[in-house]
N, C-alpha and C positions, 0 to 999 in steps of 0.2 A: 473627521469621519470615523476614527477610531472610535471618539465618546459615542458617537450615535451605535456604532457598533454594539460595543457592552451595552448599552443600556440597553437596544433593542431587544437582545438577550433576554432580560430580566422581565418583559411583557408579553414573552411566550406562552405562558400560561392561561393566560385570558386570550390569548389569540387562538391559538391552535394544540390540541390534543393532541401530543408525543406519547404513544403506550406506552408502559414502563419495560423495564429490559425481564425477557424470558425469551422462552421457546415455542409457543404456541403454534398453532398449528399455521399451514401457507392461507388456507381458507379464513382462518379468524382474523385477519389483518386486511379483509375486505368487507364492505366496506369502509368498515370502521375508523379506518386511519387515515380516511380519504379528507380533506378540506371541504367546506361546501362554501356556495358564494353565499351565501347568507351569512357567515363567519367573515366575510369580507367587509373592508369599507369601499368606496365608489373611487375614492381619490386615489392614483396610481401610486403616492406617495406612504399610503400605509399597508400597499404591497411589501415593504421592506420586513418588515417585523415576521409573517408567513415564509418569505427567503432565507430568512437568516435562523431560522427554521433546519429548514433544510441544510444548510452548514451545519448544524449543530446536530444535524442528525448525523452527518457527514464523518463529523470529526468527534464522533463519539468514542470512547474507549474499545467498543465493542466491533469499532470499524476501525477508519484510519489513527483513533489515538491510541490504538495498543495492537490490537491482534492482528489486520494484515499484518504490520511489520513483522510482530513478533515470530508469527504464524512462518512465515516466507523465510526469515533468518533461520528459525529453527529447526525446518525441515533438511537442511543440507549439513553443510561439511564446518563450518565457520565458526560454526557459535552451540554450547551445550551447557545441561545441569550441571552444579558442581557435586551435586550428590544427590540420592533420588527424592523426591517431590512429594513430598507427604500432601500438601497441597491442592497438589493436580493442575497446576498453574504450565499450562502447554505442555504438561506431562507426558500427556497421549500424541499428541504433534511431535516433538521432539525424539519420542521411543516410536512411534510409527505402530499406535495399538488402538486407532479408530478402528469403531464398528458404525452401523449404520443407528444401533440403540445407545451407545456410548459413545459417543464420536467427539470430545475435545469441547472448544468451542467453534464446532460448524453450525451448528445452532442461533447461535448467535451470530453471527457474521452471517448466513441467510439472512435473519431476521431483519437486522436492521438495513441490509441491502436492499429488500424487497420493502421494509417501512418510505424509505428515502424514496425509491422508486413510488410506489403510490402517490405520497407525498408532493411529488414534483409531478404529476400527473393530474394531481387535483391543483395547484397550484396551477400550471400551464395554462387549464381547461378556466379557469378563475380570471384571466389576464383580460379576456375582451371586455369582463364587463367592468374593469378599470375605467376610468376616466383621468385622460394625459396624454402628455407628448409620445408622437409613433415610436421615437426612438426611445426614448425610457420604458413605455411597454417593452420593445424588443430586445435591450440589454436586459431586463428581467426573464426575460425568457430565453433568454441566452445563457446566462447561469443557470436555469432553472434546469435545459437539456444539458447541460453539460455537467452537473451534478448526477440527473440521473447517467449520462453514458461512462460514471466515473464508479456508481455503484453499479454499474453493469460489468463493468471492466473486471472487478475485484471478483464479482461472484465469477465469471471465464478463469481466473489465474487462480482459485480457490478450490474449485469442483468441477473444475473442467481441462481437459490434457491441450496441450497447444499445437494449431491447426496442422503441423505437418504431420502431426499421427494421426488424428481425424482424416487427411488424405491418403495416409497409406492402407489405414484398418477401421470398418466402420465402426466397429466396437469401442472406438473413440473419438468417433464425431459427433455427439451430443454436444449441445450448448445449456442453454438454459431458459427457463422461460421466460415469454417476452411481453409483459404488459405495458403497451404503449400507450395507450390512455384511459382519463378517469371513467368512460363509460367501460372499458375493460377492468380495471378497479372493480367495478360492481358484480360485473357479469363473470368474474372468477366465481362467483358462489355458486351461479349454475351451468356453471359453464369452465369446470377448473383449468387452466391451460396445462400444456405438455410443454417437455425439453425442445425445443427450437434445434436444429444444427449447428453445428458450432460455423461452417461458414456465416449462414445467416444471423447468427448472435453478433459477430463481428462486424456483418454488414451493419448492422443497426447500431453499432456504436459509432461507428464511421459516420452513417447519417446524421446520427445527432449533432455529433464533432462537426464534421462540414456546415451543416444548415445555421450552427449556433455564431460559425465566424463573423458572417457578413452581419449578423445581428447586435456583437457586442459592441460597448459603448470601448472604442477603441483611445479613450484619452485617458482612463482607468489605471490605477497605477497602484494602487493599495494594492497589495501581495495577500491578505486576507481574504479574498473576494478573486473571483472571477474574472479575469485576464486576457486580451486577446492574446500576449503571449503562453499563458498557462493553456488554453485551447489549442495551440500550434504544437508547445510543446507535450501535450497529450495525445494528439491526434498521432504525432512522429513514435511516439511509442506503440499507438495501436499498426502503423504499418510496420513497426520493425515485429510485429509478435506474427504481421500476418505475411512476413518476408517479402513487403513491397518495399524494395530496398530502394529505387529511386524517389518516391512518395515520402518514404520514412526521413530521407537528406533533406527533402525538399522543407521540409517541413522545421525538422531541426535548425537549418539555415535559417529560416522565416525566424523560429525564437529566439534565434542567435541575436538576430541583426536588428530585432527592439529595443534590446540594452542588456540591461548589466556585467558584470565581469568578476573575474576568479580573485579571489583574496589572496594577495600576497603572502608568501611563505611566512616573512616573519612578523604577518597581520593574524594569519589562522590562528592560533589558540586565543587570544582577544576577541576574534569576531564572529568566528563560526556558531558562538552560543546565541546571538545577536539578536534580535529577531528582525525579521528584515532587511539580512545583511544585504551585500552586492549579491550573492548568489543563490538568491531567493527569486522563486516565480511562483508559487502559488504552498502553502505551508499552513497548518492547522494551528490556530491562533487561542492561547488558554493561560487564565491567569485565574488568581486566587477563589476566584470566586465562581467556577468552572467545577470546583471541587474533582476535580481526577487525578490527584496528587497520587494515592495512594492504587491506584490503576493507571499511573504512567506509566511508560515504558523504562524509563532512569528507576522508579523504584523497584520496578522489576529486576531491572539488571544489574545494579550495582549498589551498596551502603556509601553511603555520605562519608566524606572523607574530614578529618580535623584540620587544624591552620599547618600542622606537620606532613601533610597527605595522608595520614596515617589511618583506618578503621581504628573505632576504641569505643566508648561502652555508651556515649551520645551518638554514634550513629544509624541514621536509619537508612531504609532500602531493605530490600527482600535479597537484595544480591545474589539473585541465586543462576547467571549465567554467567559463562565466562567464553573468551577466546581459544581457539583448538592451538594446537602446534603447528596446523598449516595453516590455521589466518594470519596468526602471529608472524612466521617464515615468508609470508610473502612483502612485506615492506622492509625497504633497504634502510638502512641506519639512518640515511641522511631527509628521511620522509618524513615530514613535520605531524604526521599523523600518529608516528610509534608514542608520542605525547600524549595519546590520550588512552594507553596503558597505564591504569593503575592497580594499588594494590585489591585484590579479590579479598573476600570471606575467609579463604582456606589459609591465607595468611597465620603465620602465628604473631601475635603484636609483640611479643619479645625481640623480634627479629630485625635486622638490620636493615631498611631497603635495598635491594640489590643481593642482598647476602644469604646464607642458608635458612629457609625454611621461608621463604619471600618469595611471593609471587605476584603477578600482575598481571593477572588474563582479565577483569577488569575493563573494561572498554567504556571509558566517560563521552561515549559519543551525544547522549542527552545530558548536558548539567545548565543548571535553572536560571532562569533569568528573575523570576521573583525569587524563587529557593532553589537549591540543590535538584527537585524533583517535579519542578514546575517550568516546561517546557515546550516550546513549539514543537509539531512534527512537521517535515517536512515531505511536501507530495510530490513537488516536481520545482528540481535546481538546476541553473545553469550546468553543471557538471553534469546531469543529469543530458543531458540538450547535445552539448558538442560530445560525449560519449556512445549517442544515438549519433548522431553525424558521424563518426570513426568508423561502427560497426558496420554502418548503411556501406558509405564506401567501402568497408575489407568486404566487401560481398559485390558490389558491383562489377568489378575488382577495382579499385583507383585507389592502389596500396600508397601513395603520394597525398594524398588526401589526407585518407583513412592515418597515418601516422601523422601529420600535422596535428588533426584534431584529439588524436589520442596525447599528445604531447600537451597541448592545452591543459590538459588537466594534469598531465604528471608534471611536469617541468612545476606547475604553480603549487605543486605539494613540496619538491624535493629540488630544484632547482637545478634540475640537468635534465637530461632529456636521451631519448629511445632513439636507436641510429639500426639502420639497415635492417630493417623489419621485413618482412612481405612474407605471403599468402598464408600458412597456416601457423607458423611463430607470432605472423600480427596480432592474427585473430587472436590466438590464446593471450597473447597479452594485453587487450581490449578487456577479455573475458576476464582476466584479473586485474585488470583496471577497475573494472566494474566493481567484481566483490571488494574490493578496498574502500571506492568509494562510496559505495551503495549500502558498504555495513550496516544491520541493525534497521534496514529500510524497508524490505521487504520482499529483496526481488532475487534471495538467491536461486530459490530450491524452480521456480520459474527460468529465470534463468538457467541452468542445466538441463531441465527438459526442452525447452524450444532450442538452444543449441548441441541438442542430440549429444552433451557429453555425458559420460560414466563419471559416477565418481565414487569411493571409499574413504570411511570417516577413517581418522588416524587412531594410535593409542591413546590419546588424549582424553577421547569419548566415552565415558562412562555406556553408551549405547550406540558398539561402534554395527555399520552397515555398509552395505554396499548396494548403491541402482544404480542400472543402463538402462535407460531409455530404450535405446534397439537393440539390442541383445538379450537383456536381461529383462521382459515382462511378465515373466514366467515364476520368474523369483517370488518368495514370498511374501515383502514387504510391498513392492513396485507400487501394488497399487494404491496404496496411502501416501505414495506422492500429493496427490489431492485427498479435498475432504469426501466422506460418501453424501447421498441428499441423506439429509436426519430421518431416522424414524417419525418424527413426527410430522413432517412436513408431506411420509406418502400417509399416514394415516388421516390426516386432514385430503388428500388429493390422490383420487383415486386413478388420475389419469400418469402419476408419474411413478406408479408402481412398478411398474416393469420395466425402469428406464434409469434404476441403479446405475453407478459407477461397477465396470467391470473389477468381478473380484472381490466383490463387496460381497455379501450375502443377499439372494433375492428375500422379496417383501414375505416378510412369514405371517402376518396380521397384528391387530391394532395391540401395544403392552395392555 
């Protein structure tokens, strides 16, 4: 399955039109980027090349293989430049200096959100006039929505604040808009859509998640592809954002009890690079010929290290982020994870490891399974699963639970385990369960906003800040917590002009 995979890869070109990456406007991506069935064959079977499509739109650098993660990590407290960014390489993300004409790459992560989204909407719309088995149509279109409600999802945690502020202020109950199929596709051009609610943005991921379960092909086990566990465990993270705590369990449970399990303590540094290890459910799949070496995340974050561990004048990487003093402070000596500190750029190569002028903020949480810099990303892991299970219970309240499953994941890092936890000590150590395990993923600066905590960068930070979600929205950063909508995307769409991210500057006209 894997051979068919790559190859399929490689007859994308003659199958179906992928724009090239820019910013153009929301309007010029309909309906241009749409599939038609005339670009199709009849047999259900060369449906697959058009799908896998859509993966690769997916897991493009400009989505999930570089910039959600980078995007999510660099907005909080954990992770920063090691000196300023001539580049501009999440420059503006990281320092919190989005405008709605300059904005980082928001641009980009619309763009190809909203390409996938058409994409699987002319896809969908394509599926009847297949010829094949009922059930092979509908695991195809089971991925097919569960792609899109997965590029739905990212643009909610991107550009949009998480629903318990939408509930309390309407000034941030915007969602995003909602084009649900390929005759909507079209009908953008005269008809541009507006921001959705942020409740109803969430309903509709929900729907898609629900309606995609009963349809996939549940014998499925390739981790590349579309999963009935990676839809459970999707769905569980869409109720934990929308604090359906017993839905969010329910769910976690469900992708628990498909399979896999946590890798042994003194397996992790062996396995964790793996692709496909035990704690894999659904992970973006790239090998040489993918060419995003040089827009990975590994090259972003760290230079290639020699047979000594050491940086020296063959290595590559941009290396240009490292770990704060409070990421670093929070794993205990005996966590199999402090392992994957190594030495940073700022290093002096004279120096001794360990000894003066040594450092190791470094975080080799990607290193390569073909090179150094060629790497799976991973969307959703079992740690991922029983971490949602903890949360869900410390909120239920079923603090007995809630620390069993929290233990799942520490005990398999560090080989001891959390004793007499309960109510608001749990949570927080849930909450820093999370940034540990979740490093480099994408889910901090989210994270702290939907669990309503404050936080302040340490000394560490070359660009240190301070947000509170409730207190502090007043401040002058807050609202670059999220991206703004791009300049170009209200000059292309006139309908979403007045409908800025608070804080932003309103629409002043076209550059």
């Amino acid at each position: 399955m894997k051979t068919i995979y790559r190859n399929t890869k490689k007859l994308l070109i003659a199958l179906v039109i992928i724009l090239s990456a820019g910013c153009e406007g929301f309007l010029d991506r309909y309906p241009d980027n749409a599939l038609t069935t005339e670009q199709m064959y009849s047999d259900i079977e060369y449906a697959q090349a058009p799908l896998t499509a859509l993966y690769d739109l997916l897991s493009d650098s400009y989505l999930l293989g570089r910039n959600v993660p980078l995007r999510g990590s660099l907005k909080g407290t954990d992770f920063f430049h090691f000196v300023p960014n001539p580049n501009l390489r999440f420059d503006q993300e990281y320092k919190y200096t989005e405008i709605a004409s300059d904005a980082g790459y928001a641009g980009y992560l619309w763009n190809y959100c909203y390409r996938t989204i058409a994409n699987s909407n002319s896809f969908l719309a394509s599926l009847p006039n297949y010829d094949g088995e009922e059930v092979k149509v509908n695991d195809f279109k089971a991925q097919a929505m569960t792609i899109k409600a997965i590029a739905y999802l990212e643009l909610l945690r991107a550009f949009c604040y998480p629903l318990w502020m939408g509930n309390d202020d309407e000034a941030y109950s915007m969602g995003v808009p909602l084009i649900k199929t390929a005759e909507e596709n079209s009908d953008a051009i005269n008809n541009p859509p507006t921001r959705e609610s942020l409740q109803d943005s969430y309903d509709y991921v929900i729907e898609l998640l629900t309606e995609a379960l009963p349809l996939i092909d549940k014998t499925r086990s390739e981790k590349y592809y579309i999963t009935e566990q990676a839809i459970h465990a999707i769905l569980a993270n869409v109720y934990l954002y929308t604090e359906q705590w017993g839905l969010a369990k329910d769910e976690a449970l469900m992708a628990e009890s498909i399979g896999g399990s946590m890798i042994p303590k003194t397996q992790f540094i062996n396995n964790m690079t793996q692709r496909f290890n035990d704690e894999s459910v659904f992970e973006m799949y790239y090998d040489a010929n993918d060419n995003l070496e040089l827009g990975s995340i590994a090259y972003y974050a760290f230079k290639t290290l020699n047979a000594l561990g050491r940086i020296d004048a063959s290595s590559t990487g941009y290396g240009e982020y490292g770990a704060s003093d409070a990421f670093i402070n929070l794993f205990s000596t005996n966590d199999i994870r402090t392992q994957l500190f190594k030495e940073d750029k700022t290093s002096l190569l004279g120096s001794v490891p360990g000894g003066p002028g040594y450092s190791a903020r470094a975080y080799h949480k990607y290193i390569g399974i073909e090179t150094e810099v060629i790497h799976d990303v991973p969307y959703v892991r079992l740690p991922h699963v029983l971490l949602v299970a903890a949360e869900a219970y410390s909120e239920i309240p079923d603090n007995g639970n809630a620390l069993i499953y929290l233990n799942k994941v520490f005990s398999a890092r560090t080989d001891s385990s959390l004793t007499g936890l309960s109510g608001q000590e749990l949570k927080t150590a849930i909450f820093n369960e999370r940034r540990r395990e979740y490093a480099l993923e994408g889910h901090e600066i989210f994270d702290y906003l939907r669990k309503k905590r404050a936080f302040s960068r340490d000394g560490s930070h070359p660009a240190p800040l301070s947000i509170d979600p409730v207190n502090g929205r007043q401040s002058e950063h807050f609202h670059q917590v999220v991206y703004p909508i791009p300049q170009t995307e209200m000059d292309a769409n006139p309908n979403i002009r007045d409908q800025q991210n608070p804080g932003y500057a309103t629409y002043q006209g076209s550059r």
